[in-house]
C-alpha positions in Angstrom: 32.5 -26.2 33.4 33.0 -26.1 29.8 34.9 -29.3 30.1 32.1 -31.2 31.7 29.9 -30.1 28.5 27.6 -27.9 29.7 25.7 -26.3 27.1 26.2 -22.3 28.5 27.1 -20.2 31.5 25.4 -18.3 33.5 26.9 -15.7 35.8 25.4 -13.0 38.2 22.4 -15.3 39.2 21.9 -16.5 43.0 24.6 -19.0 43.2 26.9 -16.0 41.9 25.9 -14.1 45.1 25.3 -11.0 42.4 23.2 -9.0 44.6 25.9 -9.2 47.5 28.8 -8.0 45.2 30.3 -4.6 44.2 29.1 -3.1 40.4 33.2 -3.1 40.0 33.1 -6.8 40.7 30.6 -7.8 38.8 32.0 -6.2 35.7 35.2 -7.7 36.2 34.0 -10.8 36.5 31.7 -10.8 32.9 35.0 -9.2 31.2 37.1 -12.4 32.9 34.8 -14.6 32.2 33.4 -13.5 28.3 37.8 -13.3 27.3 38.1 -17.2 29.0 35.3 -18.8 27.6 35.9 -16.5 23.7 32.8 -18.2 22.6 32.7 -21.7 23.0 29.6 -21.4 24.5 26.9 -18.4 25.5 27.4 -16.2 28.0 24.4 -15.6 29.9 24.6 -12.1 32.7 22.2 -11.6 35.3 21.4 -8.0 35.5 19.2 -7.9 38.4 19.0 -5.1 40.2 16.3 -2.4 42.5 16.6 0.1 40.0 16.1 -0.4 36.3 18.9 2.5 35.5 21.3 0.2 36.9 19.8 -3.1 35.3 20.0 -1.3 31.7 24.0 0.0 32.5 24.9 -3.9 33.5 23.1 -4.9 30.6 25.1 -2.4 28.4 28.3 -3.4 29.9 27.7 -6.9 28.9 27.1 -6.6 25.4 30.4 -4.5 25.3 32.2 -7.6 27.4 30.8 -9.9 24.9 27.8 -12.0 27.1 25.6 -13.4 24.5 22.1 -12.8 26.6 21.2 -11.2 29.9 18.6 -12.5 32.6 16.6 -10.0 35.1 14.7 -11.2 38.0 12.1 -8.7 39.2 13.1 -5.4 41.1 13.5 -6.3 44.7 12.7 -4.5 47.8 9.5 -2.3 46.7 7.3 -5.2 45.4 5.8 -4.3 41.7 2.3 -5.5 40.6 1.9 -7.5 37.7 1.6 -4.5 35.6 4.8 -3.2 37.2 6.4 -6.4 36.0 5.2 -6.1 32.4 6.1 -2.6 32.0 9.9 -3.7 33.5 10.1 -6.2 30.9 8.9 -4.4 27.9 11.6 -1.7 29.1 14.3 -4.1 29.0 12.8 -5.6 25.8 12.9 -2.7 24.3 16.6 -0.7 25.5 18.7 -4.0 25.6 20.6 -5.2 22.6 20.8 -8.7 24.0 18.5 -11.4 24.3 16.3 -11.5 27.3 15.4 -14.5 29.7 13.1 -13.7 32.7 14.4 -14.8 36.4 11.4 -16.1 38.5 12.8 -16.4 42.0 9.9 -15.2 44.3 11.2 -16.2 47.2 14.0 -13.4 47.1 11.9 -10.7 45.3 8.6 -11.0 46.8 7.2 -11.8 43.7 6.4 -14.3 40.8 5.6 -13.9 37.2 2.5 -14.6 36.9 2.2 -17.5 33.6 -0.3 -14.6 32.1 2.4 -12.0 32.2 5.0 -15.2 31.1 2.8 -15.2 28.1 2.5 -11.5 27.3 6.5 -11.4 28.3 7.3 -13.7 25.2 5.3 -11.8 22.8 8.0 -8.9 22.7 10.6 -10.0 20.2 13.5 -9.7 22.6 12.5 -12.4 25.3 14.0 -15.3 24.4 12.8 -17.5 27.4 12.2 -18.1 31.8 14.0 -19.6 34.2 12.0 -20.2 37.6 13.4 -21.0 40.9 10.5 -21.2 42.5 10.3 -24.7 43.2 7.1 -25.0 42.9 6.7 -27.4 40.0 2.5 -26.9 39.4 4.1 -23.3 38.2 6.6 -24.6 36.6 4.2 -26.7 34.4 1.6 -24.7 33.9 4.4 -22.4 32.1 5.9 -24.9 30.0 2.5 -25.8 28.9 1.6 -22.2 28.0 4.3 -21.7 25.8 5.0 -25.0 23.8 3.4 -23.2 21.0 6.3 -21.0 20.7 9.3 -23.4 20.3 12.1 -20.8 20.3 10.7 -19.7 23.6 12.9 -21.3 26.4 11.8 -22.9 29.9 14.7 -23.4 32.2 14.3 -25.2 35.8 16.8 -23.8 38.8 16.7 -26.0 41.6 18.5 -29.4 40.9 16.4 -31.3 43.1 13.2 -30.9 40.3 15.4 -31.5 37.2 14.6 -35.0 36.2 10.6 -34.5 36.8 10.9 -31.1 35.6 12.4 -32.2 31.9 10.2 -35.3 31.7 7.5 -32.7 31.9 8.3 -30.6 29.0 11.1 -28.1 30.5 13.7 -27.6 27.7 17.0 -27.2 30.6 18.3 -26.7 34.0 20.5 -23.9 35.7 21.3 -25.9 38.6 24.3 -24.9 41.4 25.7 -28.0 42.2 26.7 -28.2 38.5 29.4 -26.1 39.0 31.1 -29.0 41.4 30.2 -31.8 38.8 28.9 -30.4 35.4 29.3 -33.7 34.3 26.7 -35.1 36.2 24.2 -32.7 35.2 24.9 -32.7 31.5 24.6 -36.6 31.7 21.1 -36.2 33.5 19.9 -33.7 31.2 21.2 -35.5 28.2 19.4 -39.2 29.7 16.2 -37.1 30.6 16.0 -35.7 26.8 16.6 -39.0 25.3 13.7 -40.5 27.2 15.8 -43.0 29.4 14.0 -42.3 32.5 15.8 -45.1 34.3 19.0 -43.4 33.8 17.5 -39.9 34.4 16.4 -40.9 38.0 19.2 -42.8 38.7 21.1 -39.5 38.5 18.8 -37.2 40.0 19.3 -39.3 43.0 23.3 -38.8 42.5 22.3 -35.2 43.0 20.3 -35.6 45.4 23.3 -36.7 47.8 25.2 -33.5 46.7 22.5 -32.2 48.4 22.5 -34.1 51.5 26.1 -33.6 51.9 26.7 -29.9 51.5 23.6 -27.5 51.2 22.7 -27.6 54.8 25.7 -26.0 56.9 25.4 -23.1 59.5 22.8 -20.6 59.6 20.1 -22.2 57.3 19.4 -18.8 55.2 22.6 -18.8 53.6 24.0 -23.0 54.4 23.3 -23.3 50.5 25.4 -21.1 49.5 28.1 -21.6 52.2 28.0 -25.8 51.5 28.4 -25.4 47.5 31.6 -23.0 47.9 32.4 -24.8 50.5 32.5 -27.8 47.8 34.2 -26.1 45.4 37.4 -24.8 48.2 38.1 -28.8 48.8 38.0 -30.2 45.0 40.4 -27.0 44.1 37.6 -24.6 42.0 38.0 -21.6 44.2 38.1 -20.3 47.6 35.1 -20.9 49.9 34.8 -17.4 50.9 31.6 -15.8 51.1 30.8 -12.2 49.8 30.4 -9.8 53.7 28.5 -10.4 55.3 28.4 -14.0 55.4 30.2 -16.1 57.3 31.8 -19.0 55.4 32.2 -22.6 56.7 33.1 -23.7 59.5 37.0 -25.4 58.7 36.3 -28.2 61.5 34.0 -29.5 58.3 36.8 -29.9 56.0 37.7 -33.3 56.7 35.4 -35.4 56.9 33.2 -33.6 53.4 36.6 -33.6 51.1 36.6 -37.1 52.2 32.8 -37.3 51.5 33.7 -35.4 48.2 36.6 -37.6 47.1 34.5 -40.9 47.5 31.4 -39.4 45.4 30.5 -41.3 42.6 27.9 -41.3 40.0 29.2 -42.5 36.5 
């Protein structure tokens, strides 16, 4: 990842399958991770969790492991109100000795940040910026045109499918999955996208857009993202395509043909 340039890391998010893995494992993984990397570039820890106790301990755990930022989606399960929301954030805000970044992903919490709360979020002096998964890009904007007042405030898009439009329109990056299979691609869109070469930008967003075609819909389709991007990784080397119980990963009869898929992909 660092090779292909990407700008940071983030771990513990969905693509990490945090909310499916052991507290042991996930600490093991920031320590790994945080020695490997020794700061060539931030380490950003996802610290969602159901109960705020436990969000605070990971969040603790990574400053100790040397993560440069941490990034909370809302409490899932019992859905909080907006003012629920705020009061979470200010808690965080206030405990956590790291920089903050918000984690809109309603469609796995039951919930959204609202751009109001957004705005009231990036008041505290500890919330350093959003990153929404929403996918819905009249959100998305409406954000990124809230806060372009505050520069150092950052606006992050998740899913890869929405990051040429969604930098053209003002978002400052992208935390996109299938750059974990070819960073390069990604850091080459983002860097054509900020440099205003549009032709370039969509010429690449449609390079990702085959990723997608080839791998994120396998099995069961609640989890064939997931199961299609490891499943990527296993046949270019990365890391095994297992996913965390109790998912079933791939089926092998796909191995073939998609490493030969994978092995003919080009986009440079």
């Amino acid at each position: 990842m660092i090779g292909g340039g990407v700008h940071a890391l983030f771990l513990l998010g969905t693509t990490g399958e945090a909310p499916a893995l052991s507290y042991r494992l996930r600490r093991e993984l920031v320590e790994r991770v945080c020695a490997q990397v020794a700061g060539r570039v931030p380490v950003l820890v996802g610290i969602t969790d159901t109960a705020l106790e436990e969000s605070l301990a990971q969040a603790a755990h990574a400053r100790t492991a040397g993560a440069s930022a941490v990034v909370a989606a809302p409490p899932y399960y019992f859905p909080p109100s907006q003012a629920d929301l705020l009061r979470f954030v200010e808690r965080l805000a206030g405990t956590v000795e790291l920089p903050v970044y918000l984690y809109n992903m309603p469609s796995l919490t039951k919930v959204s940040f609202a751009p109001a709360t957004v705005a009231r979020a990036a008041e505290l002096p500890n919330v350093w910026g959003i990153k929404d998964s929403s996918g819905d890009l009249a959100y998305l904007r409406t954000v990124a045109a809230q806060m372009r007042p505050h520069a150092e405030f950052a606006v992050l898009v998740g899913p890869e499918e929405l990051l040429a439009e969604s930098l053209a329109g003002g978002v400052h990056g992208g935390v996109c999955g299938g750059a974990n299979l070819f960073p390069e691609l990604f850091v080459q869109l983002y860097l054509a996208a900020r440099a205003g070469d549009a032709g370039t930008a969509a010429r690449l967003q449609q390079k990702v857009l085959e990723i997608g075609r080839m791998l994120y819909g396998l099995g069961e389709r609640e989890s064939s993202y997931l199961r299609g991007l490891k499943l990527g990784l296993e046949l270019l080397g990365i890391c095994s395509g297992r996913l965390a119980e109790p998912f079933a990963s791939a089926d092998p009869g796909l191995y073939q043909e998609l490493r030969r898929q994978l092995e003919e992909f080009r986009w440079a």
